[in-house]
Steps between C-alpha positions, in 0.01 A plus 500: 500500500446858506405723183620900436257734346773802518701578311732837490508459103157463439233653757200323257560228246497567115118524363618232236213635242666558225401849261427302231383102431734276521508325171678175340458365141126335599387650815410836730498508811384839644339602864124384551211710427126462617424424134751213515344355802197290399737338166765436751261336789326319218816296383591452917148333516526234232596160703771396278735857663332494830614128546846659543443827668474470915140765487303128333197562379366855572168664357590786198388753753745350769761499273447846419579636775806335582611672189386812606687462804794437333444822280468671786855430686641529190518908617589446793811640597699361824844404652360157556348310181371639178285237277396612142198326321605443122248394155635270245396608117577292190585752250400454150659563129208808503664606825141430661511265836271279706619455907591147505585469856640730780873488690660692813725490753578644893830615577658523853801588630743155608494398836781615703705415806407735780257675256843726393319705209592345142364651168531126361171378369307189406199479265223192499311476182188330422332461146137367375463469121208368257504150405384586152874635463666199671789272303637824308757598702322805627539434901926426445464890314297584762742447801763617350391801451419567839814366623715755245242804653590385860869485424496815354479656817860413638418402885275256403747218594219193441246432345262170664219344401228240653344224295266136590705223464281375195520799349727345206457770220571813764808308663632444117480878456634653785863206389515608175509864664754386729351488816628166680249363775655553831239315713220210460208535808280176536166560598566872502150604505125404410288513225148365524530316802873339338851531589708652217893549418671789410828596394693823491726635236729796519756693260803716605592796332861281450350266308249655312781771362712165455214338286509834331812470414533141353167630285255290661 
């Protein structure tokens, strides 16, 4: 299965970052700063998320500078991959905000036959957020917000998304976004010394504007 990187309509892939936040009624979601870092890698580090996210159980510092890493590519500029390192803020009635988790994505271009250049792209997106926000609805806003930011760019074609198998709450918010899981892997990796399942979930542009349109 070969994968193209060129592309005559697009030499480097969109940056993605958008001017300003990307906003919905209850949430931010705006690129990663050093200052957002240690809040971020703090909620990453709590058991309860980590359970459900494949790094396990890293030390603040470790966890810090995966984030920085992440900050890091989020500049990068290539034909190949760009990856962009998102915070999540609650916003408040005072319009003040606390980072409640962090979000992002990578976006490639779609494999082709014979590597023939395609400007047709697909975006994986991963999210973390605070359990002290959890059963409100926030993760469901979350995802969809990065789902209508992807789509805004018009080659992104789909959108995909990795979750554990037990993962119950994440799995319930990527359906009611209208992602559909496309695959189940047993004993797809290991965690602590045990085998776990995963699943993947995608969305198609097709759908998602057809959700759209029925007003999901």
């Amino acid at each position: 299965m070969g994968r193209s990187w060129h592309s005559d309509a697009m030499s480097t892939l969109p940056s993605f970052v958008s001017s300003t936040p990307v906003e919905t009624p209850r949430l931010r979601l705006r690129p990663m700063t050093s200052d957002d870092v240690a809040a971020a890698a703090a909620i990453r580090a709590q058991p309860e998320v980590y359970a459900y996210l494949s790094h396990g159980a890293l030390t603040p510092a470790q966890l810090e500078a995966r984030l920085r890493l992440r900050m890091a590519r989020t500049t990068l500029a290539n034909d190949v991959e760009r990856e962009v390192q998102l915070v999540v803020e609650a916003l408040a009635q005072d319009d003040d905000a606390a980072v409640v988790g962090d979000c992002g994505f990578k976006v490639a271009r779609v494999w082709t036959q014979n590597e023939a250049p395609t400007d047709r792209l697909v975006a994986r997106i991963h999210y973390a957020m605070s359990p002290l926000v959890a059963g409100r609805g926030l993760g469901t806003e979350l995802v969809g917000a990065l789902v209508a930011h992807l789509f805004a760019e018009p080659h992104v074609h789909r959108i995909q998304a990795d979750v554990f198998a037990d993962n119950v709450a994440s799995r319930t918010v990527l359906e009611r976004n209208g992602f559909r899981q496309e695959g189940y892997f047993v004993d797809d990796g290991l965690i602590d010394g045990k085998f776990v399942d995963a699943c993947l979930y995608s969305l198609l542009r097709r759908e998602w504007e057809g959700g759209q349109a029925a007003g999901r």
